[in-house]
C-alpha positions as a printed Julia matrix, in Angstrom:
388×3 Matrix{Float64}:
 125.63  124.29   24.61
 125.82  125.57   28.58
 124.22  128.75   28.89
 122.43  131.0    31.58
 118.88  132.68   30.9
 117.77  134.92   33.42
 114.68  137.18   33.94
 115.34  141.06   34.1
 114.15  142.23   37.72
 115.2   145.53   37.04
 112.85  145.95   33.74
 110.05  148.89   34.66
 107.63  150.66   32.49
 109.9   153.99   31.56
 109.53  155.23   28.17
 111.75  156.55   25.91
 112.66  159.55   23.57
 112.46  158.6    20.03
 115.8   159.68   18.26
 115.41  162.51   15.6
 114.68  161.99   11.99
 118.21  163.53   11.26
 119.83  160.41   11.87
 118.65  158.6     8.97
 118.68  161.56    7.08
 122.05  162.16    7.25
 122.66  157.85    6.58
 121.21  158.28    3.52
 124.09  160.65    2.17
 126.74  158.16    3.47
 128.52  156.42   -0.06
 126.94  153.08   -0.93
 123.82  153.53    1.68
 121.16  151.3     1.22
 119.03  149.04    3.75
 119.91  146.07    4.57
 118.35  142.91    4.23
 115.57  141.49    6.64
 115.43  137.69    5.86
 112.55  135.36    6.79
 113.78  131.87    7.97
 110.84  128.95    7.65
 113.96  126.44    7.97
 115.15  127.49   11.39
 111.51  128.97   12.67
 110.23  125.03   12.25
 112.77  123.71   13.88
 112.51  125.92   17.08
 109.13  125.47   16.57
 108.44  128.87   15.98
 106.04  130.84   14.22
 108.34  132.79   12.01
 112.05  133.82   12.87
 113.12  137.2    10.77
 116.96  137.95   10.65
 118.51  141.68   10.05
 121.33  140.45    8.66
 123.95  143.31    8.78
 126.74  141.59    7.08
 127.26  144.04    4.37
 126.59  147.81    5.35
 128.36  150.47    3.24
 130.85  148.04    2.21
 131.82  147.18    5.95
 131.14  143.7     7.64
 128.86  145.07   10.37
 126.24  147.99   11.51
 128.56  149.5    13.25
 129.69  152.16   10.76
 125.71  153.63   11.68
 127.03  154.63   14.64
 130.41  155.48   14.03
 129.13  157.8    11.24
 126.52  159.78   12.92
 128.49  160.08   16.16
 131.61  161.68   14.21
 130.03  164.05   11.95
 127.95  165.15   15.39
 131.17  165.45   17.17
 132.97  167.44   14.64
 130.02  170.0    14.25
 130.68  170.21   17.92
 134.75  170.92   17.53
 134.19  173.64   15.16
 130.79  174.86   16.63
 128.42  174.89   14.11
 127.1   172.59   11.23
 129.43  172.41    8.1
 128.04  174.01    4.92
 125.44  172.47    2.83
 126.89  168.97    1.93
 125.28  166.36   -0.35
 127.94  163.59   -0.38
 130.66  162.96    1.81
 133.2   163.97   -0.67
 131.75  167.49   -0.39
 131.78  167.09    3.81
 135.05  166.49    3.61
 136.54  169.37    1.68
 134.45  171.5     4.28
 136.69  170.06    7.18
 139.68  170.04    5.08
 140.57  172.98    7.45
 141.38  170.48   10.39
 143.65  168.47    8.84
 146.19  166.87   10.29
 143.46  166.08   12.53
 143.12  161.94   14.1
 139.65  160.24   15.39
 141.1   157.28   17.78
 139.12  155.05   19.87
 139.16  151.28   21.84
 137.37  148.42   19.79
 137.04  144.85   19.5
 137.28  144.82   16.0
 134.6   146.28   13.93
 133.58  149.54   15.81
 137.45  150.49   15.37
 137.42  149.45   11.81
 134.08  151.96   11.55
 135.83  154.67   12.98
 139.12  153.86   10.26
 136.76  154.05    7.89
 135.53  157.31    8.58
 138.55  158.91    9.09
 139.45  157.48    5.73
 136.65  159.34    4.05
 137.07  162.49    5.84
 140.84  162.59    4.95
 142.02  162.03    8.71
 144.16  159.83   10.68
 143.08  157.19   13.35
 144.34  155.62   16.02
 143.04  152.47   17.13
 143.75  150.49   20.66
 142.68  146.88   20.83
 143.07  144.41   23.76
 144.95  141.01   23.99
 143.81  138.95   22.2
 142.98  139.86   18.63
 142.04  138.01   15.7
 144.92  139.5    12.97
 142.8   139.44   10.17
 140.33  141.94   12.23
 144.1   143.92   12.82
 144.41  144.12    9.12
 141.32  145.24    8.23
 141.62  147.93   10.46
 145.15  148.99    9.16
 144.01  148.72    5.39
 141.24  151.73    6.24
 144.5   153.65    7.28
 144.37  153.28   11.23
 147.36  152.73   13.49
 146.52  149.97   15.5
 147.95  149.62   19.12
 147.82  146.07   21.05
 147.47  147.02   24.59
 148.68  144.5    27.17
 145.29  144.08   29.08
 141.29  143.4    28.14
 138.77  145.59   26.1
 138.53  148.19   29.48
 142.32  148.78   29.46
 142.03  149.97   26.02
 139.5   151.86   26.36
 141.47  153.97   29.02
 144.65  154.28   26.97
 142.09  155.84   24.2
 140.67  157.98   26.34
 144.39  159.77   26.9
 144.17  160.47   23.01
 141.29  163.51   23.61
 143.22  166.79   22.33
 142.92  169.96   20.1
 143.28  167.54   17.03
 142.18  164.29   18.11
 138.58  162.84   18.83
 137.64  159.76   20.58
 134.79  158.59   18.98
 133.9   155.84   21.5
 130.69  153.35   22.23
 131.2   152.72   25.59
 131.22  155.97   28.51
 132.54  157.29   31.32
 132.08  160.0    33.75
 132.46  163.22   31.94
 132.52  160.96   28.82
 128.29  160.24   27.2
 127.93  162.49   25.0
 129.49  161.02   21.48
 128.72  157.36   23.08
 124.91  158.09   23.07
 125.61  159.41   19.86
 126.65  156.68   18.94
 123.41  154.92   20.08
 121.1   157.22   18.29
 123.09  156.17   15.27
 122.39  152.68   15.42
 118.65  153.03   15.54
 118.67  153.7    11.71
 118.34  149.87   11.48
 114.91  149.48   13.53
 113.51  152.01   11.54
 114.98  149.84    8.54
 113.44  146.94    9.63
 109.64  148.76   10.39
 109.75  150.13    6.98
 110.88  146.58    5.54
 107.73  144.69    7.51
 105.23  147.03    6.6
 105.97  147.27    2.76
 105.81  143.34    3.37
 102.55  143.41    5.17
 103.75  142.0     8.16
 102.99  142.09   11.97
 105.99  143.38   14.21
 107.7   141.42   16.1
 106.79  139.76   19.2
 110.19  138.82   20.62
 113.41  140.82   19.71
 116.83  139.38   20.39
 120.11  141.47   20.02
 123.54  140.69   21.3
 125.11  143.03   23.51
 128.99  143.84   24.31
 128.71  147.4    26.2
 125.35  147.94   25.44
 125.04  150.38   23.04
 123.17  148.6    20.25
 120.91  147.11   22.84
 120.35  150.64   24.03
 119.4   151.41   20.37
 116.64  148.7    20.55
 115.43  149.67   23.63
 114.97  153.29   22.3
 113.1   152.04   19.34
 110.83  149.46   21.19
 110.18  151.39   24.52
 109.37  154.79   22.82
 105.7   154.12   22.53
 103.51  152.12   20.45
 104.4   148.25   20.1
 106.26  146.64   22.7
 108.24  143.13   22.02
 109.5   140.92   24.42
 113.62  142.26   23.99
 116.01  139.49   25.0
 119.99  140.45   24.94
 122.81  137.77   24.59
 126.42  138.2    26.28
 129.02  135.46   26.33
 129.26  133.11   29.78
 132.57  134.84   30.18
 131.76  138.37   29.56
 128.61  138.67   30.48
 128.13  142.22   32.06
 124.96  143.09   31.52
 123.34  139.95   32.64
 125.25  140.19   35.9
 124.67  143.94   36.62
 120.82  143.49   36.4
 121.37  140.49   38.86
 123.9   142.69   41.11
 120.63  145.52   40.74
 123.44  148.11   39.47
 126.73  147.96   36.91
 129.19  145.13   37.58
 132.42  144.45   35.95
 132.9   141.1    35.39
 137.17  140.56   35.56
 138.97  138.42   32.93
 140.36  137.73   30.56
 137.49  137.39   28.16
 138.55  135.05   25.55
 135.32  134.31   23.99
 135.17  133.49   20.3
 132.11  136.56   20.18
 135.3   138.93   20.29
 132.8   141.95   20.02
 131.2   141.29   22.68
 134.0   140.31   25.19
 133.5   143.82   27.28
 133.37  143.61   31.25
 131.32  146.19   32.3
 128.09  148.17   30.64
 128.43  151.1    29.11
 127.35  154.05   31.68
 124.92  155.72   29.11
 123.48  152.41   28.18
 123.11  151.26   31.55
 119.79  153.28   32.29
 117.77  151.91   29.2
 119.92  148.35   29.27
 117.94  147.9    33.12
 114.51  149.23   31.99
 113.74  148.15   28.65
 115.38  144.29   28.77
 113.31  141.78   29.76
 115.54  138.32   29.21
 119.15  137.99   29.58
 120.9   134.98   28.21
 124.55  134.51   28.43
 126.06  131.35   25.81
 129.33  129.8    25.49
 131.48  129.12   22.14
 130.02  126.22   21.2
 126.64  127.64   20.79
 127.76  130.96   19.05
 129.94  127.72   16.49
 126.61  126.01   16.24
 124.6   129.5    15.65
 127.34  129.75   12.73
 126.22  126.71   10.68
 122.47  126.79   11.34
 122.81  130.63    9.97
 124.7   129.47    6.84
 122.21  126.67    6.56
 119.58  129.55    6.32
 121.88  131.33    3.41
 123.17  134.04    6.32
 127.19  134.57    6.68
 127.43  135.32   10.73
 130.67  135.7    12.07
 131.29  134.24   15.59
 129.71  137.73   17.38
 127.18  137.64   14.62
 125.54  134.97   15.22
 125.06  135.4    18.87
 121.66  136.45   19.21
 120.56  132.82   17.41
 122.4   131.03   19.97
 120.77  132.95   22.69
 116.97  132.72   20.66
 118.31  128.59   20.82
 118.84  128.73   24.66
 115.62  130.78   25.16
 113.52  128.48   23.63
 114.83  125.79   26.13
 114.46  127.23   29.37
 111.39  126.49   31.09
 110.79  129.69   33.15
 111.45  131.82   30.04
 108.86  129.25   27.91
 106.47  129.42   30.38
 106.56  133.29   30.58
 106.37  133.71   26.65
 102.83  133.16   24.52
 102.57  130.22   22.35
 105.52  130.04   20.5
 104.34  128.35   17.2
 102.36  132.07   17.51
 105.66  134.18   17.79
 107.29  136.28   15.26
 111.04  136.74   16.13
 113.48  139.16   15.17
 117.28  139.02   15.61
 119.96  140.73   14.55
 123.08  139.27   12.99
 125.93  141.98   13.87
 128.66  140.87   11.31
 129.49  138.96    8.73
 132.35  137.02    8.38
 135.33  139.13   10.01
 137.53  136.35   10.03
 137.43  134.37    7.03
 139.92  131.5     7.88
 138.19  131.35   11.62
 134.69  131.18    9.42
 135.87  128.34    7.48
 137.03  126.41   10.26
 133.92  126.56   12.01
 131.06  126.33    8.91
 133.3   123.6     7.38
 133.26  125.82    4.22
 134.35  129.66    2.76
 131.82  132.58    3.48
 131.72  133.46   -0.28
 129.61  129.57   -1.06
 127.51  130.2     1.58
 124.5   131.08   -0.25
 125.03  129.54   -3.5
 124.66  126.16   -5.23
 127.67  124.71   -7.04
 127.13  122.61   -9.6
 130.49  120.47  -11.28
 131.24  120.72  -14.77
 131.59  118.18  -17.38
């Protein structure tokens, strides 16, 4: 694996405004809510020779392959209340929310995506009774294409990367169409940190999971990163007081924006075409919300290539975790980490660490999966046995 781990300059002691308990409030009346699972990993933890390596393994969340719905979610219903200017009535399902917009309709939610934050905002639209338009860049995995168009959307291939898209959805905003997008612009932050405060339902997930377990927080917290948002999420949770992990974020070599705007000291955009396998993360420039917390709160960046997102793939299925190719990221990153000097050297003892990272998706691409574990998503996890 060739990778790059580099120390955040930028990272200072600013604090952060917890998000309010409204978010997870109003998770809980999404269909099919529940937690998802925080795994412990002896297997992999011994072999880094770590003390214990937990994985949020957000592979299944509301019957979507990824967290991203979280977001998606909270920053639609938040923009909508916004459209019509106040909240909807009392709603206890989103059946019920639904019939209270039912006044909109024909209205669209559009947005630019990788794969799975357009497939969140599909969804949505699906269960609010709307349309969506969704703009992807060249190129894109067609089995992330259909899953998209089987939650309703109208998917556009734009002839450029993840930015261009993003600009032809921004063109969308009228009367009776929101973009509900993660990344910002100028004039453009308030759904995208929206769409941050959304995600941050999963560290409060993961807080409640360790202490019903008894368990210390982490000491080192390692999350993949695309625009930013997520990370921004994380930084939020971990920089609002209290406990304070080491937070490390993982980019691709060939995308990796974040890493070189804290070495630039301000945002870069890093040109491409960004053709790494990690197809949610191939983004060339930092979100402009994000960017703030991204260059306070980080304190390791560590780009990978392909081959250690593949490898991160199989060790995670070894564990019993499906990670699709963005997924499984932040373990390639945690593998690189381990093996750079400067970053060991700055770090406690690790046989004395507890690690946490976050697998972003499951397996988006099923034949891609298979290729790369060397078996289907759906064994992973189970012992077959032959019959007699």
């Amino acid at each position: 694996m060739t990778a790059s781990v580099t120390p955040n300059r930028l990272r200072s002691s600013t604090r952060w405004e917890a998000p309010p308990a409204a978010v997870a409030e109003f998770h809980r009346r999404m269909p099919a809510y529940a937690p998802t699972l925080l795994l412990d990993a002896p297997d992999l933890a011994e072999r880094l020779g770590i003390g214990r390596i937990l994985i949020k393994a957000e592979t299944r969340r509301m019957g979507l392959p990824s967290f991203k719905i979280l977001g998606a979610s909270w920053a639609t219903y938040q923009a909508l209340c916004a459209h019509i200017g106040h909240e909807p009535e009392p709603w206890g399902n989103i059946n019920e929310l639904a019939a209270t917009l039912a006044h909109l309709r024909p209205f669209t939610l559009a947005t630019a995506t990788d794969g799975n934050h357009g497939r969140a905002v599909a969804f949505m639209a699906r269960l609010l009774g709307f349309e969506s338009r969704i703009f992807v860049p060249q190129p894109m995995s067609p089995a992330r294409i259909r899953a998209m168009e089987a939650e309703g959307a109208t998917v556009r291939v734009v002839a450029g990367d993840y930015d261009d898209a993003v600009a032809l959805a921004a063109e969308e905003a009228s009367d009776h169409c929101l973009v509900v997008s993660d990344t910002s612009w100028p004039g453009y932050e308030t759904i995208p940190g929206q769409v941050i405060e959304g995600y941050t339902t999963i560290f409060h997930e993961i807080d409640d999971a360790l202490e019903a377990s008894h368990l210390a927080p982490p000491d080192l917290v390692v999350v993949p990163m695309g625009v930013g948002a997520f990370m921004a999420a994380a930084v939020t949770h971990y920089r609002s007081g209290g406990h304070e992990p080491v937070i490390v974020g993982v980019e691709p070599l060939t995308a990796n924006c974040v890493q070189a705007s804290t070495l630039a000291g301000a945002i870069a955009h890093v040109p491409g075409p960004h053709e790494s396998i990690m197809v949610g993360l191939n983004c060339g420039r930092p979100s402009l919300i994000a960017w703030p917390r991204l260059a306070a709160g980080i304190d390791w960046l560590v780009s990978v290539d392909d081959d250690g997102a593949r490898r991160a793939m199989r060790d995670l299925a070894d564990a019993a975790v499906v990670a699709g190719e963005t997924g499984a990221a932040g373990l390639a990153g945690l593998e690189a980490l381990m093996t750079d000097p400067d970053a060991l050297a700055s770090l406690p003892d690790p046989s004395s660490l507890t690690v946490l990272t976050v697998v972003t998706e499951g397996a988006t691409d099923p034949h891609n999966y298979e290729t790369i574990v060397g078996r289907g998503h759906d064994t992973v996890g189970r012992v077959l046995t032959a019959m007699r």
